[in-house]
C-alpha positions as CSV (number, residue, x, y, z in Angstrom):
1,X,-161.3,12.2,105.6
2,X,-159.5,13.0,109.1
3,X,-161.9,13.6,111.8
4,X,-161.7,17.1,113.1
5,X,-159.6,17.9,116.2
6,X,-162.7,17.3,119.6
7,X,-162.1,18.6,123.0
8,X,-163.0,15.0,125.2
9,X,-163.7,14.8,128.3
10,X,-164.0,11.6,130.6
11,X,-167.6,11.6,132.8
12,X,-166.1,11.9,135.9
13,X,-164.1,14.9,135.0
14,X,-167.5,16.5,133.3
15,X,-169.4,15.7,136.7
16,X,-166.8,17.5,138.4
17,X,-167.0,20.3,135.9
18,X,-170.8,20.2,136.0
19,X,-170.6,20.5,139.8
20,X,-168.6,23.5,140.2
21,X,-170.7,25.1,137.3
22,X,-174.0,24.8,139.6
23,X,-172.2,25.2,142.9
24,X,-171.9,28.7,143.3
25,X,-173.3,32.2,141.3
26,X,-169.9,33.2,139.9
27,X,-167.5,32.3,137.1
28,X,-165.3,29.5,138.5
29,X,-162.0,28.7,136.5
30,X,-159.8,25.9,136.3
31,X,-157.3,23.6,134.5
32,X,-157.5,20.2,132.6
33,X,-155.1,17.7,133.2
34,X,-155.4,15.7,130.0
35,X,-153.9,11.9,129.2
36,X,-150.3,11.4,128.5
37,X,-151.4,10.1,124.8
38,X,-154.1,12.0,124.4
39,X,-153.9,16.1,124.7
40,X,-157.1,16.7,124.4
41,X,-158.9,14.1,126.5
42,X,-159.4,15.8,129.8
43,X,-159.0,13.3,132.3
44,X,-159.8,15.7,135.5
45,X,-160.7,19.5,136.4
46,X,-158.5,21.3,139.1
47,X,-159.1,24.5,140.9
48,X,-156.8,26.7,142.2
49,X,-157.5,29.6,144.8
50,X,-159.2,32.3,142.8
51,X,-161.2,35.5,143.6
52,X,-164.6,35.0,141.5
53,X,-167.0,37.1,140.4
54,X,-170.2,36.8,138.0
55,X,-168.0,37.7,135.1
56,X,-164.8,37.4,135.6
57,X,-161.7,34.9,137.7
58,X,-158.4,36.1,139.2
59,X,-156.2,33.9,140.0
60,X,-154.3,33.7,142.7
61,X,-150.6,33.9,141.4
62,X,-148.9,31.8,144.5
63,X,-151.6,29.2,144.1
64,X,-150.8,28.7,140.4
65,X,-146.9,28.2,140.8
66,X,-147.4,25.5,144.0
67,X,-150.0,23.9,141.1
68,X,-147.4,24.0,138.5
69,X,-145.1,22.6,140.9
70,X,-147.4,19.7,141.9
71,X,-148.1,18.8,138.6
72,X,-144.4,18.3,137.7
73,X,-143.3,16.5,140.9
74,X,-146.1,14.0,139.9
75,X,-144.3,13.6,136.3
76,X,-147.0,15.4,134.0
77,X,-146.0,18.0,131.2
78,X,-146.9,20.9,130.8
79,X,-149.2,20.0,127.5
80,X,-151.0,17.7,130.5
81,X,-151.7,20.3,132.7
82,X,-151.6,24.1,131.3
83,X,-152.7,24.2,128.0
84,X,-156.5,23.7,128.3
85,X,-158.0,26.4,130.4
86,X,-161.8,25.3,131.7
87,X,-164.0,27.6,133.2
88,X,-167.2,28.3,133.7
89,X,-170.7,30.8,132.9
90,X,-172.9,30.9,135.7
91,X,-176.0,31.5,133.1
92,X,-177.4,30.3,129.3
93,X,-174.4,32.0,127.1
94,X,-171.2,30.3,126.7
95,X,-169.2,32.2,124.2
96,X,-166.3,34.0,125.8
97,X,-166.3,37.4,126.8
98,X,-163.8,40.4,125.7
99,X,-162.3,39.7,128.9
100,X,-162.3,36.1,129.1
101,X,-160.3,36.7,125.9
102,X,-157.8,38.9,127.2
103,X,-157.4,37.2,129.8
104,X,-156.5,33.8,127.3
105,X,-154.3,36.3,125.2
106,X,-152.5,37.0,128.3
107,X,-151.9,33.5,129.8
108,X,-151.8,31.3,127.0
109,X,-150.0,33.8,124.4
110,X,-146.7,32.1,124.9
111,X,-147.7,28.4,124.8
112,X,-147.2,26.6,121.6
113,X,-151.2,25.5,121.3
114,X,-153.9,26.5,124.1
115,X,-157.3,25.9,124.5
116,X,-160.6,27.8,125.8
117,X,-163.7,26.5,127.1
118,X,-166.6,27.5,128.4
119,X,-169.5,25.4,130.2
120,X,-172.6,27.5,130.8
121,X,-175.2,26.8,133.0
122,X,-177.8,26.2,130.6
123,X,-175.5,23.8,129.2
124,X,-173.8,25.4,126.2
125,X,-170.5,25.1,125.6
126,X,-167.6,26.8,123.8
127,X,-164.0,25.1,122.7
128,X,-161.4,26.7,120.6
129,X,-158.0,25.7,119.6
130,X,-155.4,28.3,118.9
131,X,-152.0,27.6,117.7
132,X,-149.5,30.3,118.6
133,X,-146.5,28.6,116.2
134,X,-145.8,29.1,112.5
135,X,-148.5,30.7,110.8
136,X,-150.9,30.8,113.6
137,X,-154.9,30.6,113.7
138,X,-158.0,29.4,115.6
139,X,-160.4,26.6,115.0
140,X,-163.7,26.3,116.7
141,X,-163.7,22.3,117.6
142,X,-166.4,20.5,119.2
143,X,-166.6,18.8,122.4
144,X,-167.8,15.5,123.7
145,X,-167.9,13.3,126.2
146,X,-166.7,9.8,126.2
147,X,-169.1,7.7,128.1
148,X,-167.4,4.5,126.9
149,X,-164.8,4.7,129.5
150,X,-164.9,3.0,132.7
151,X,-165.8,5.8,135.2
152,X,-165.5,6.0,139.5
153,X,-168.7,7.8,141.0
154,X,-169.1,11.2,141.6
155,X,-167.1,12.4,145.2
156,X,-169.3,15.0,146.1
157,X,-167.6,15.6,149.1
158,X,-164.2,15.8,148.1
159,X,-165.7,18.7,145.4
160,X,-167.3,20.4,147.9
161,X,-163.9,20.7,150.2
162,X,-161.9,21.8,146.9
163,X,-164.2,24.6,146.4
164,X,-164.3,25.6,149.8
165,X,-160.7,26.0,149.6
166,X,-159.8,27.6,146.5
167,X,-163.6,29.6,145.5
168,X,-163.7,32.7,147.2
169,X,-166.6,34.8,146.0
170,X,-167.2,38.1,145.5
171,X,-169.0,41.0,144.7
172,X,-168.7,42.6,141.4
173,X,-168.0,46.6,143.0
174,X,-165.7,47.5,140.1
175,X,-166.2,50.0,137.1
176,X,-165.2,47.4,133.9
177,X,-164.6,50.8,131.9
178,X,-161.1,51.0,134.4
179,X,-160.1,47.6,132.5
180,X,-161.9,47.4,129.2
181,X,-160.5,49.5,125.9
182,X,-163.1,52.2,124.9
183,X,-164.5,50.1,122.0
184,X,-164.9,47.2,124.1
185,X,-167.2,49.1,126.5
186,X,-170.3,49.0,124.6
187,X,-169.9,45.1,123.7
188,X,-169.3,44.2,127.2
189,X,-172.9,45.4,128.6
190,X,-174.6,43.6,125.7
191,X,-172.9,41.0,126.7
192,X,-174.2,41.1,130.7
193,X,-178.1,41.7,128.9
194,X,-176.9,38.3,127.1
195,X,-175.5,36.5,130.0
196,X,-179.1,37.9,131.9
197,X,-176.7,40.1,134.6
198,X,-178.2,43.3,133.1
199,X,-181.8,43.7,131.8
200,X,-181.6,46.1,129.0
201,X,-183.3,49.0,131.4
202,X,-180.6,48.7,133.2
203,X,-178.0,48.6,130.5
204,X,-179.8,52.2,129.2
205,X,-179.6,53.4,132.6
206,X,-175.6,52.7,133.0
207,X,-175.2,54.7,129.2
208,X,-177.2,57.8,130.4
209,X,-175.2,57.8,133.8
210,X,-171.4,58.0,133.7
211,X,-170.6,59.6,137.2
212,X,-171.6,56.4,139.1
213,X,-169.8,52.8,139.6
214,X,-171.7,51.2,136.1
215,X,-172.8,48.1,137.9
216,X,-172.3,46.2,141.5
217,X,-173.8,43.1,141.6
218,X,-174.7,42.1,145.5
């Protein structure tokens, strides 16, 4: 029987990943360069500049063309560098959020296979496949990391300077419903009780209340 398809990552790539996971209290988003034989083996994790929040990434647009454009100058495809979309949770639940999956819709729509991941704190994680050719579909598909490989030590310092350049925190001040389809409303505060950014007080609180900004984070 063919083993099933397995998101792969080499250690010093999940260090890195690991790293900016704990570094900071938002989301922090990146890409996954991946091996030139091997799509889903994820050789490293780059940033881009990116306005982060608790909950959600924006990327910034100019920072993702000049990454584009270093990625080809250096002779990579784009199935090496912008089809696997890593980010991160900053607490225990990994699975992906109605707007993490908009936001995957909306980037990754077009390309022929994409995938999302999700690291969370607490050290779940999330991987799905989806094909956007022929017939289409998703397949959940476990990840793993291959400790087998010759690895360099972790570069703490260079990490640290990347997300000094490219992290820019900040706080959560806008009202989701401004963003988020009625019927998606409801799912996306159980899923801040979930990710432990509400407490469900709070969450009853934002229902009864309608005439205030639903929730800032500080």
């Amino acid at each position: 029987m063919p083993h099933p398809p397995t998101l792969r990552f080499t250690p010093n790539a999940w260090a890195k990943l690991q790293f900016f996971c704990h570094h900071g209290e938002t989301e922090i988003g990146g890409f996954g360069i991946t091996s030139p034989d091997d799509p889903l083996l994820v050789e490293d994790f780059v940033t881009v500049k990116q306005a982060a929040t608790c909950i959600s990434i924006a990327f910034d647009d100019a920072a993702v063309a000049d990454f584009f454009d270093v990625q080809v100058d250096a002779g990579r495809r784009p199935e090496q560098f912008a089809r696997i979309w890593l980010h991160t949770h900053p607490a225990d639940c990994a699975a992906p959020s109605s707007v993490d999956e908009q936001t995957f819709a909306r980037v990754f729509g077009g390309c022929d296979w994409a995938v999302l991941f999700v690291l969370a704190r607490g050290g779940k994680t999330y991987a799905r496949l989806r094909f956007n050719v022929g017939p289409g579909g998703d397949l959940l598909i476990p990840v793993r990391v291959e400790y087998a490989r010759p690895f360099p030590g972790s570069d703490h310092e260079g990490w640290e300077r990347e997300y000094e350049r490219n992290i820019c925190a900040e706080p959560l001040t806008w009202d989701p419903r401004a963003d988020l389809a009625t019927d998606d409303w409801e799912t996306w505060l159980d899923e801040c009780v979930d990710d432990r950014l509400l407490t469900e007080d709070e969450q009853r609180e934002i229902l009864n209340d309608e005439s205030e900004v639903l929730y800032e984070h500080e």
